[in-house]
C-alpha positions as a Markdown table, in Angstrom:
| # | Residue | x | y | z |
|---|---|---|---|---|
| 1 | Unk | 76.7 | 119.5 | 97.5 |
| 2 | Unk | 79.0 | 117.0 | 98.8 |
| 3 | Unk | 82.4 | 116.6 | 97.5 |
| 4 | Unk | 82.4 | 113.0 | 95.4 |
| 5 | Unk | 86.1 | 113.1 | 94.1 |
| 6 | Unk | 89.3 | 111.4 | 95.8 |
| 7 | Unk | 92.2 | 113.8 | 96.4 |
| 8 | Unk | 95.0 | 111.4 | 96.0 |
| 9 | Unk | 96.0 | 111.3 | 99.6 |
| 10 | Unk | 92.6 | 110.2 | 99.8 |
| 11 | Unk | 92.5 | 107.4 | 97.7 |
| 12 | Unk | 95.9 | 106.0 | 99.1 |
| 13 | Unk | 94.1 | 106.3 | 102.4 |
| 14 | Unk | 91.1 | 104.4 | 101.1 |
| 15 | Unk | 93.1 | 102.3 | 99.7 |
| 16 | Unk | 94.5 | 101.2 | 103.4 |
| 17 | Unk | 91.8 | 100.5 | 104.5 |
| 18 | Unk | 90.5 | 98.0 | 102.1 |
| 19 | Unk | 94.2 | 96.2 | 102.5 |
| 20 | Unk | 93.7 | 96.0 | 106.4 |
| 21 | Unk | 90.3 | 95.2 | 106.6 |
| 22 | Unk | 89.2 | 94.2 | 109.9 |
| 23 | Unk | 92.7 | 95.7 | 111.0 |
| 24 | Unk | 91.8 | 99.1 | 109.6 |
| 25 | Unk | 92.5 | 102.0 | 112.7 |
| 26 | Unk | 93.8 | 105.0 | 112.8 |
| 27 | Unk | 97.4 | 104.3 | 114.4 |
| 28 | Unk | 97.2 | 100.9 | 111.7 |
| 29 | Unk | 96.5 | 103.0 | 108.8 |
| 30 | Unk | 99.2 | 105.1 | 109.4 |
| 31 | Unk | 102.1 | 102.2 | 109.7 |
| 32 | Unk | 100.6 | 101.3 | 106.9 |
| 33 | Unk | 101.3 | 103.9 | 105.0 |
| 34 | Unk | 104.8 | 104.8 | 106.4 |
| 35 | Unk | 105.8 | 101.0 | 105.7 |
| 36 | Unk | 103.9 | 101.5 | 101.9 |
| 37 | Unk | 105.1 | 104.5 | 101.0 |
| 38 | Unk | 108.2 | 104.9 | 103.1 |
| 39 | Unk | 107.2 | 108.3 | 104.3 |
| 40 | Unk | 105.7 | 109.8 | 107.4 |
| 41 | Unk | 102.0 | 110.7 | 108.2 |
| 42 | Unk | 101.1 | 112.2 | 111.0 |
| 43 | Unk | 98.0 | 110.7 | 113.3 |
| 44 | Unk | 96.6 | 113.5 | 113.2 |
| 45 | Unk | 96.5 | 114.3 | 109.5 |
| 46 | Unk | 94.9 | 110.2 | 108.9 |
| 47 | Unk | 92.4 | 111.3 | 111.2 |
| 48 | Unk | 90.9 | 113.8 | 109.4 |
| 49 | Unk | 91.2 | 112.6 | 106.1 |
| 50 | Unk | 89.2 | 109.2 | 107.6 |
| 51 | Unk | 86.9 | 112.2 | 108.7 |
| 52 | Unk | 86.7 | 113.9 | 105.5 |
| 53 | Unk | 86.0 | 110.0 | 103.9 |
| 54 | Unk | 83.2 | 109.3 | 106.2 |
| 55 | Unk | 81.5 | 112.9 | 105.7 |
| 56 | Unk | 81.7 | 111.9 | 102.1 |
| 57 | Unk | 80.0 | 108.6 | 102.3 |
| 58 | Unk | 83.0 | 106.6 | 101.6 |
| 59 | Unk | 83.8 | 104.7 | 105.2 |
| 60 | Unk | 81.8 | 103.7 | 108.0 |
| 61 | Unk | 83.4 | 103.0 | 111.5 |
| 62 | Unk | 82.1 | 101.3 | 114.7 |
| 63 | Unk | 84.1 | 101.0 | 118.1 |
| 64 | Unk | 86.1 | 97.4 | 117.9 |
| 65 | Unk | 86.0 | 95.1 | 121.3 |
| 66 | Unk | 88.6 | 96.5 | 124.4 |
| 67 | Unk | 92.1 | 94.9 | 124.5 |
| 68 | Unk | 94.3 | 94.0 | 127.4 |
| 69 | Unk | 97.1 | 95.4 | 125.1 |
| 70 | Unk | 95.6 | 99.2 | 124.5 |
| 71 | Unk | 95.1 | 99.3 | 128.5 |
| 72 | Unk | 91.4 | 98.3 | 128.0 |
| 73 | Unk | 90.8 | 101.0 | 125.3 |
| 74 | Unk | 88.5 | 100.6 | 122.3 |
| 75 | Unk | 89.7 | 100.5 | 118.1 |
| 76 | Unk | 87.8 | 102.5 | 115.5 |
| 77 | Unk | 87.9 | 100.2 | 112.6 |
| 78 | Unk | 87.2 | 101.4 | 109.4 |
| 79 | Unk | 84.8 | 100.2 | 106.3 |
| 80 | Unk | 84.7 | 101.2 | 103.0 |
| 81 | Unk | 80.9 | 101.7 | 101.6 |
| 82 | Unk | 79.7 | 100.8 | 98.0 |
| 83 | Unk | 80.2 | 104.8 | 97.2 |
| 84 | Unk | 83.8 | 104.4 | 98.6 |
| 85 | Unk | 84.4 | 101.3 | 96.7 |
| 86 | Unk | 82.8 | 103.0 | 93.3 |
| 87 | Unk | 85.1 | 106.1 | 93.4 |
| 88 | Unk | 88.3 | 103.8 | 93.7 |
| 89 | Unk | 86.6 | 102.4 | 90.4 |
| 90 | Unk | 86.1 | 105.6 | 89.2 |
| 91 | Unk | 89.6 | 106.9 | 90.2 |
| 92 | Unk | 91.6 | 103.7 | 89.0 |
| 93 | Unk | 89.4 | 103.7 | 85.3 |
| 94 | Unk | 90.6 | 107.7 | 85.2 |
| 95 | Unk | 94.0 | 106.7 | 85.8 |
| 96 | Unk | 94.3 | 104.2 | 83.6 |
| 97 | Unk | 92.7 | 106.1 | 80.9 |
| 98 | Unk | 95.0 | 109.0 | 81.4 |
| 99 | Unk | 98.3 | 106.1 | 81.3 |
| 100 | Unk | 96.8 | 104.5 | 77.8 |
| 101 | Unk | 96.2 | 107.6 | 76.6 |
| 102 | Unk | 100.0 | 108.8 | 77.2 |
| 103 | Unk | 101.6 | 108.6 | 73.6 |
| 104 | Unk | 104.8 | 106.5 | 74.1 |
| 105 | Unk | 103.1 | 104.4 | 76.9 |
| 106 | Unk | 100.0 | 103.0 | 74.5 |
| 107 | Unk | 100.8 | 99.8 | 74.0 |
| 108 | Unk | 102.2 | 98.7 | 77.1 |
| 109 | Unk | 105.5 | 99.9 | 76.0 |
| 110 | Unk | 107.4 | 101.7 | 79.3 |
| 111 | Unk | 109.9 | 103.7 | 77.7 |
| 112 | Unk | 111.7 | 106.6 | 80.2 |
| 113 | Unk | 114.7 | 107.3 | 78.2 |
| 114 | Unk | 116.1 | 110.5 | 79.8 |
């Protein structure tokens, strides 16, 4: 059976891609995420986790046109699919049911007093 669940890496990954849209590669993703979450990915783990996305039905990818500026070298640009799209619904509703649920939190009231 095929895995159906976003690890979170996965979701902030998915996430990226639906932010950059048409601009959605590999190397983007990644700058992306440094610049988002101020700390480092390798290429090589995006990669796989945009592997891992597409075995699970989440993303589709076709080759983009050549560019001068990549030495004539093609882009993989990255779509998310209606599953994808549904588990970031899925993952988002869980999350926010978890935060409402969260005693000094329902409410709307943000209260960290440490």
């Amino acid at each position: 059976m095929k895995e159906t669940k976003l690890g979170d890496f996965e979701e902030t990954i998915l996430l990226l891609v639906g932010i950059l849209d048409k601009e959605a590669y590999a190397f983007k993703i990644a700058e992306e995420f440094e610049s988002q979450t101020e700390r480092a990915v390798s290429i090589g783990a995006v990669h796989s986790t945009l592997n891992r996305l597409g075995e699970k039905g989440f993303l589709t990818s076709e080759m983009g046109a050549s560019t001068a500026e990549r030495g004539g070298r093609r882009k993989r640009i990255y779509t998310i699919t209606a599953a994808g799209q549904r588990a970031l619904q899925e993952s988002r509703d869980f999350k926010v049911s978890l935060w409402n649920q969260y005693p000094s939190l329902a409410g709307g009231n943000l209260n960290f007093n440490f």
